[in-house]
BAKOLKE-307754 format. One record per residue (C-alpha): residue number from 1; x, y, z. Coordinates in pm, whole numbers, plus 50000, padded with zeros to 5 digits. Last residue first. Layout:
BEGIN
+-----+-------+-------+-------+
|   n |     x |     y |     z |
+-----+-------+-------+-------+
| NUM |     X |     Y |     Z |
...
+-----+-------+-------+-------+
end
This chain:
BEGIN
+-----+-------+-------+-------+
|   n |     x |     y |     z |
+-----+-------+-------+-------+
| 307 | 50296 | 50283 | 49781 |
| 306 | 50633 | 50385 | 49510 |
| 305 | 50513 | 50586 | 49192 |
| 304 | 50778 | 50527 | 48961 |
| 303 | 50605 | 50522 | 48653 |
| 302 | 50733 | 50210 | 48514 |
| 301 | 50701 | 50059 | 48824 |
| 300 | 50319 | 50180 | 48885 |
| 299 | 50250 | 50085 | 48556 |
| 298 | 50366 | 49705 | 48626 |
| 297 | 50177 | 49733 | 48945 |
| 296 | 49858 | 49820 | 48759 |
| 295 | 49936 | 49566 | 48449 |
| 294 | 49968 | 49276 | 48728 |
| 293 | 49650 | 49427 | 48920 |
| 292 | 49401 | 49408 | 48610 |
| 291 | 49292 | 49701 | 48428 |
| 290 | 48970 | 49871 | 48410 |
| 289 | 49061 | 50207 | 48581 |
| 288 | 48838 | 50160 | 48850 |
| 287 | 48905 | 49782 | 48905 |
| 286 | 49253 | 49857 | 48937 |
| 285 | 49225 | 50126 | 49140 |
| 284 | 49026 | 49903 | 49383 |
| 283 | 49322 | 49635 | 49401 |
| 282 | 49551 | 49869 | 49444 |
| 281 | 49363 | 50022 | 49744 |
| 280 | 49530 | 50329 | 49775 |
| 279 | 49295 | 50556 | 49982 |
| 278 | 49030 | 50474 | 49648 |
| 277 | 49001 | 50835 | 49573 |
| 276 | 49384 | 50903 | 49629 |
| 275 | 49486 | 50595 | 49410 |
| 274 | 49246 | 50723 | 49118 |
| 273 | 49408 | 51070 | 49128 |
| 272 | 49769 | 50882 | 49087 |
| 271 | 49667 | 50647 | 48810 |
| 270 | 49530 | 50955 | 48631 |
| 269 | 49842 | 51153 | 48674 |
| 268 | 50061 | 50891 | 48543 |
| 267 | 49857 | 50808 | 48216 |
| 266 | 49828 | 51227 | 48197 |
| 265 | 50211 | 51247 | 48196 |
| 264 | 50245 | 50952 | 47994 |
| 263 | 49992 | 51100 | 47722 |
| 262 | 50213 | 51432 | 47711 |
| 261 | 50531 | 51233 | 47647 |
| 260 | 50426 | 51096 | 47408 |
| 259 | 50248 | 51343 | 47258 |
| 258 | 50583 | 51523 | 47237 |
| 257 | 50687 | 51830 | 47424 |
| 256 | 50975 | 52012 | 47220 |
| 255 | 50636 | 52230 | 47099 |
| 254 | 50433 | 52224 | 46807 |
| 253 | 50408 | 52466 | 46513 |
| 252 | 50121 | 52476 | 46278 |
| 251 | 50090 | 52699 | 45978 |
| 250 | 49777 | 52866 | 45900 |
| 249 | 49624 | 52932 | 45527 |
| 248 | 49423 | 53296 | 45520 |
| 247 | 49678 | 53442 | 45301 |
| 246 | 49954 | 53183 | 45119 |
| 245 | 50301 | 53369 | 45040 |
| 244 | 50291 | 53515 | 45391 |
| 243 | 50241 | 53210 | 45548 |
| 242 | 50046 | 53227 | 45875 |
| 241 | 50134 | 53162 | 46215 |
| 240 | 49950 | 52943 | 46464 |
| 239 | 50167 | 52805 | 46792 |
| 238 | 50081 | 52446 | 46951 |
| 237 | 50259 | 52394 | 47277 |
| 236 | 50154 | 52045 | 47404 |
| 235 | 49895 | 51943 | 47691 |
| 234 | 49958 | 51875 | 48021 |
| 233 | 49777 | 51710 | 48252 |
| 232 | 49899 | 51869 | 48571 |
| 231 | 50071 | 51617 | 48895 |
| 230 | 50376 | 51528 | 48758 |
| 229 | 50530 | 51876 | 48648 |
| 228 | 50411 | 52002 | 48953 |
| 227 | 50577 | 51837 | 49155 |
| 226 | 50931 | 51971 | 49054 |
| 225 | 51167 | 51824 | 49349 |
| 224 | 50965 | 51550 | 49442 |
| 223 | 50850 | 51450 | 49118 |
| 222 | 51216 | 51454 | 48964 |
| 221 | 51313 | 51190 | 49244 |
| 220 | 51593 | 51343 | 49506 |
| 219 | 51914 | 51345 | 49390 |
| 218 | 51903 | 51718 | 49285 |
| 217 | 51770 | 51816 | 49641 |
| 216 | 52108 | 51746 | 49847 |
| 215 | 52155 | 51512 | 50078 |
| 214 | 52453 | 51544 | 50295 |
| 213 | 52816 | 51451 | 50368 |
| 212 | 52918 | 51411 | 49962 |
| 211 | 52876 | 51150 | 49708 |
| 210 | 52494 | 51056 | 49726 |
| 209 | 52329 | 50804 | 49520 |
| 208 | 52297 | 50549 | 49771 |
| 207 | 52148 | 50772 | 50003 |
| 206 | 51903 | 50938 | 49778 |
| 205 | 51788 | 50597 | 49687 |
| 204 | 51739 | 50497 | 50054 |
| 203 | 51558 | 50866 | 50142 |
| 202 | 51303 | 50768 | 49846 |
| 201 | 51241 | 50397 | 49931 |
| 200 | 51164 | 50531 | 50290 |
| 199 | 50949 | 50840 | 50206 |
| 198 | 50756 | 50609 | 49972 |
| 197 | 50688 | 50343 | 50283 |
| 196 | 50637 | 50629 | 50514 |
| 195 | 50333 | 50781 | 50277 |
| 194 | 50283 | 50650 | 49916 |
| 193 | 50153 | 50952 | 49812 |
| 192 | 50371 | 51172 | 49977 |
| 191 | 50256 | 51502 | 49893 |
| 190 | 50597 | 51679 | 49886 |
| 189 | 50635 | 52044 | 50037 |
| 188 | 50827 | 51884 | 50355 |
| 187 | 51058 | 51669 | 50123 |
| 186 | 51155 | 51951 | 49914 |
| 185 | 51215 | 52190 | 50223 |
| 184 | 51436 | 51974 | 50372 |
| 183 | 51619 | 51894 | 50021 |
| 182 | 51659 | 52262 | 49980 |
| 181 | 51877 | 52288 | 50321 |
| 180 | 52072 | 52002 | 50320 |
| 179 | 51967 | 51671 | 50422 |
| 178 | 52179 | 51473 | 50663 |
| 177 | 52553 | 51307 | 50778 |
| 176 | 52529 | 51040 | 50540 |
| 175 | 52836 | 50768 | 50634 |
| 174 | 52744 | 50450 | 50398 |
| 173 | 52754 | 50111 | 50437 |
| 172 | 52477 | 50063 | 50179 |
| 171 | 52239 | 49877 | 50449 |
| 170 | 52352 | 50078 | 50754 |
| 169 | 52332 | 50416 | 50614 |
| 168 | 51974 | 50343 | 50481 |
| 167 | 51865 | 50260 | 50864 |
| 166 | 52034 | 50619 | 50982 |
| 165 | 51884 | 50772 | 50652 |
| 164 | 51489 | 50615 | 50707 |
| 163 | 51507 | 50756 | 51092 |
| 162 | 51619 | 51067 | 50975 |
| 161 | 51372 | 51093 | 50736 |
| 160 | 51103 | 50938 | 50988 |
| 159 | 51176 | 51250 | 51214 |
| 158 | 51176 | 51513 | 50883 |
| 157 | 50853 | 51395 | 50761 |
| 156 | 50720 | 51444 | 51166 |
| 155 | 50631 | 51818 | 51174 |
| 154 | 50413 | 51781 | 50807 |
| 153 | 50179 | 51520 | 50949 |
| 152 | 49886 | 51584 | 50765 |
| 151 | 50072 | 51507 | 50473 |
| 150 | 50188 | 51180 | 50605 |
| 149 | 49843 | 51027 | 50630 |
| 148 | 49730 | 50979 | 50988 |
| 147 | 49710 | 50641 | 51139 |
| 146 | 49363 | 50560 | 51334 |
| 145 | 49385 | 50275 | 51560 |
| 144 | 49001 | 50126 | 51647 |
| 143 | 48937 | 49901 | 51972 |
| 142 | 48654 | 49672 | 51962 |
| 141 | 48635 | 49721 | 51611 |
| 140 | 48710 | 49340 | 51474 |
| 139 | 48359 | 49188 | 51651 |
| 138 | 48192 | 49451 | 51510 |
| 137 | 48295 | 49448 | 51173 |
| 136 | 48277 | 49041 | 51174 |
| 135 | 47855 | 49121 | 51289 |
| 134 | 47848 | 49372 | 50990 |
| 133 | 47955 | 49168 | 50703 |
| 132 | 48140 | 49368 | 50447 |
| 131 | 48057 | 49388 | 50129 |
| 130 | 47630 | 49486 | 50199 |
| 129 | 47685 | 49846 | 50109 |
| 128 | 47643 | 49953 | 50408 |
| 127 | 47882 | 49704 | 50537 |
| 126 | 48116 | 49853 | 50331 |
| 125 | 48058 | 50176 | 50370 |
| 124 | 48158 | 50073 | 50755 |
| 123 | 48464 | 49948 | 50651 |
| 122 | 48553 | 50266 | 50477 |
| 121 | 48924 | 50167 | 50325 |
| 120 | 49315 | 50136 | 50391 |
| 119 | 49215 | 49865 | 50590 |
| 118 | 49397 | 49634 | 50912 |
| 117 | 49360 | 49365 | 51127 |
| 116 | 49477 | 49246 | 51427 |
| 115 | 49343 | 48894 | 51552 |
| 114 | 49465 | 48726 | 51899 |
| 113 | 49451 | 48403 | 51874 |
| 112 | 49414 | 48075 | 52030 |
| 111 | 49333 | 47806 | 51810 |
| 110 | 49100 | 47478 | 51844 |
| 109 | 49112 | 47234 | 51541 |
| 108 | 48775 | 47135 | 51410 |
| 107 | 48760 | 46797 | 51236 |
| 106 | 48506 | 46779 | 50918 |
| 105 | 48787 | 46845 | 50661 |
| 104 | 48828 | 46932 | 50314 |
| 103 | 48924 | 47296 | 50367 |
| 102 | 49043 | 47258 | 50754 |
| 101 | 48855 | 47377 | 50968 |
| 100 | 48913 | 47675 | 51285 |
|  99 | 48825 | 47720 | 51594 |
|  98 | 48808 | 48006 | 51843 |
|  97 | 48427 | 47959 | 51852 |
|  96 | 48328 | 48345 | 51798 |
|  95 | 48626 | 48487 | 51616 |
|  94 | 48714 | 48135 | 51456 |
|  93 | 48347 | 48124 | 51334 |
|  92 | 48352 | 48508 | 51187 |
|  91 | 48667 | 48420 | 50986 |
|  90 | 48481 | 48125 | 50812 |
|  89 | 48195 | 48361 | 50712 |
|  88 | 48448 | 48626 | 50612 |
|  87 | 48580 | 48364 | 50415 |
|  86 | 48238 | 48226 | 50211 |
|  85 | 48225 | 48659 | 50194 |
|  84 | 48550 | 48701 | 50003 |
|  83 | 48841 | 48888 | 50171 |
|  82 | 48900 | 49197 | 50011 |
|  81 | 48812 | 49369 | 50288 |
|  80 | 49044 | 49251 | 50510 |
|  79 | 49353 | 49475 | 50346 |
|  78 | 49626 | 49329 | 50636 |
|  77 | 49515 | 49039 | 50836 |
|  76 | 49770 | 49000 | 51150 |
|  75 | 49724 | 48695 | 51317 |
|  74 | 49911 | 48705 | 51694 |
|  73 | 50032 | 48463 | 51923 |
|  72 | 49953 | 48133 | 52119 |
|  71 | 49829 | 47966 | 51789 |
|  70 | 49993 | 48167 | 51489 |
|  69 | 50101 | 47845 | 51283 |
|  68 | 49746 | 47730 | 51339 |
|  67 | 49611 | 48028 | 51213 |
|  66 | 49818 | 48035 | 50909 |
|  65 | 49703 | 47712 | 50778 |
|  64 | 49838 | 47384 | 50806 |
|  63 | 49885 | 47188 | 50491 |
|  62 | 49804 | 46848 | 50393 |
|  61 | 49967 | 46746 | 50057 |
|  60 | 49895 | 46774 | 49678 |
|  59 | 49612 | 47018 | 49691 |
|  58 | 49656 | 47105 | 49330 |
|  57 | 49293 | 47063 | 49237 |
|  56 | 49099 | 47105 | 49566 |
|  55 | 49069 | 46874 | 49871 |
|  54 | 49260 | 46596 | 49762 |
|  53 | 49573 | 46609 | 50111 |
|  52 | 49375 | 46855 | 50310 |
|  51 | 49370 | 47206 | 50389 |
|  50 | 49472 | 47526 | 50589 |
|  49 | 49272 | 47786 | 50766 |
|  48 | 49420 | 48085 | 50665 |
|  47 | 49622 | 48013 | 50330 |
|  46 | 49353 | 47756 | 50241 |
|  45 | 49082 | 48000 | 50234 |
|  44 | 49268 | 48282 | 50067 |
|  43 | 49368 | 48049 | 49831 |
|  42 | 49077 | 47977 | 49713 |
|  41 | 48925 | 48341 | 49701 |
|  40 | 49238 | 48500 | 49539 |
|  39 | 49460 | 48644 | 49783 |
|  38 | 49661 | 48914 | 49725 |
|  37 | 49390 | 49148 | 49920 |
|  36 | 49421 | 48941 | 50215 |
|  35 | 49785 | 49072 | 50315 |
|  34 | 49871 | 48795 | 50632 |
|  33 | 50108 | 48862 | 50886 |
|  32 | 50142 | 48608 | 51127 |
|  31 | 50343 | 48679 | 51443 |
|  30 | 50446 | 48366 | 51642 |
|  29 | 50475 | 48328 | 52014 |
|  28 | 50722 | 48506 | 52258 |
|  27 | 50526 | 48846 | 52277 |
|  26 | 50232 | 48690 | 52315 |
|  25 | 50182 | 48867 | 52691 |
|  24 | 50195 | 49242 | 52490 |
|  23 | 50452 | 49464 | 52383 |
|  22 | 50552 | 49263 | 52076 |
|  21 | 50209 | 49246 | 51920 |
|  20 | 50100 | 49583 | 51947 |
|  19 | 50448 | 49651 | 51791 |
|  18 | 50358 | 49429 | 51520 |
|  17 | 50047 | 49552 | 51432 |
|  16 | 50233 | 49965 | 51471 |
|  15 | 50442 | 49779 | 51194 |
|  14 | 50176 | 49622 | 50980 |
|  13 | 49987 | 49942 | 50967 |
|  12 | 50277 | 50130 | 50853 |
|  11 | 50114 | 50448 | 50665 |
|  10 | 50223 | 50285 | 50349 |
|   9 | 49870 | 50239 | 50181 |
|   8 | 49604 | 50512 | 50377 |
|   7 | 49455 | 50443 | 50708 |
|   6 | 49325 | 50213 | 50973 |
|   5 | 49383 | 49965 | 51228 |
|   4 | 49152 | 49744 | 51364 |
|   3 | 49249 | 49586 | 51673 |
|   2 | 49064 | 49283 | 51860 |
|   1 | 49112 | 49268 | 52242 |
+-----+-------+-------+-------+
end
């Protein structure tokens, strides 16, 4: 059967994909993991179905396409609704011929598949809205996965941390015995924007920077451990006192906070609000907030906001 899986950014679609894939009768054949939504419309095409030698400007040589390398396993499409409709059309012939073409070519080549995808957004608002074609959404959903956002999963932060410590251990060659008591806490109060895949990069870092037999909360990322700070606009100090020498004229005093500082906060903030109404769809957030996805993920760096 097809699988849809669905849920926020860094929620580990792609794994649970690949477990799906692992503990069923493909097991031995390839596992193609495809993220659609950094894909431009060409591209897209040709990474999926291939091309030929001429068929575009810079085709330079034949290429197979990623269905053909995943004949006899499993295609894993992650963010499928940014694929463009010319591909979803394409897409919806392989799911209902099991072939695919070439871009330049009038030969079909037969595949055997089976497709997984995944979306960190409403496909059915999307076919509502006329984005998403509703015969592809159908023929995807025949059975729907569902992962839960870490924060509504408050009893398991402290399984995956464990999990995320014993792996980070391995990689640094380190000996990290735990998380104190604070730390706990700190990681259980945390929103977790970015979900496992933030919990992960933030247990590594803690790790490496770590000197003793546990994991204390002052090595843990200043939004985690005062979240607040982060997550208010906030605006500067400004106190009014008045000369003595000069009735009625008011003197102006500002704060250690800078406006600097202050816009950063509320550049930060308003990335992250935008990320939570678009589930975390870069690509979305990008459009929302009228930038363009290199200057998103550059923020997002800066920033340190890990999805």
């Amino acid at each position: 059967m097809s699988v849809i899986i669905t849920g926020e950014t860094g929620t580990g679609k792609e794994f649970v994909a690949n477990a799906i894939h692992l503990k069923s009768k493909r097991s031995a054949k390839p596992f193609v993991a495809i993220d659609c939504g950094a894909l431009g419309k060409e591209l897209a095409g040709s990474e999926l179905f291939g091309h030929l030698k001429g068929s575009f400007t810079g085709a330079m040589t034949d290429k197979a396409g990623s269905f053909e390398f995943a004949d006899g396993g499993t295609i894993f499409l992650d963010e499928i609704g940014n694929l463009s409709y010319d591909n979803q059309i394409k897409l919806l012939r392989v799911l209902q011929e099991r072939k695919i073409r070439r871009i330049g070519s009038n030969q079909d080549i037969p595949v055997d598949v089976r497709i997984i995808v995944a979306t960190n957004e409403d496909l059915r608002e999307a076919v509502r809205q006329g984005k998403f074609r509703e015969d592809i959404y159908h023929r995807i959903a025949e059975f729907e996965i569902h992962l839960s956002p870490l924060r509504e999963r408050k009893a398991d932060i402290m399984i995956f941390a464990e999990h995320f410590l014993e792996s980070a251990n391995g990689q640094l060659e380190k000996d990290i015995l735990g998380f104190d008591e604070e730390a706990k806490e700190k990681l259980k109060e945390y929103y977790w924007h970015g979900n496992l895949r933030e919990l992960h990069n933030v247990v590594k870092r803690a790790v490496l920077l770590t000197q003793g037999d546990y994991i204390e909360a002052d090595v843990l990322p200043q939004e985690i451990i005062s979240p607040q700070y982060f997550t208010q606009q906030e605006a500067p100090t400004v106190q009014i006192s008045y000369d003595p020498a000069r009735p009625g004229v008011p003197v102006f005093s500002q704060s250690a906070a800078n406006l600097k500082s202050v816009s950063e906060n509320a550049e930060r903030a308003a990335i992250l609000k935008v990320l939570e109404k678009t589930g975390y769809n870069k690509t979305k957030a990008a459009e929302v907030l009228n930038i363009d996805r290199k200057t998103l993920y550059n923020k997002l760096k800066a920033y340190d906001i890990h999805l």
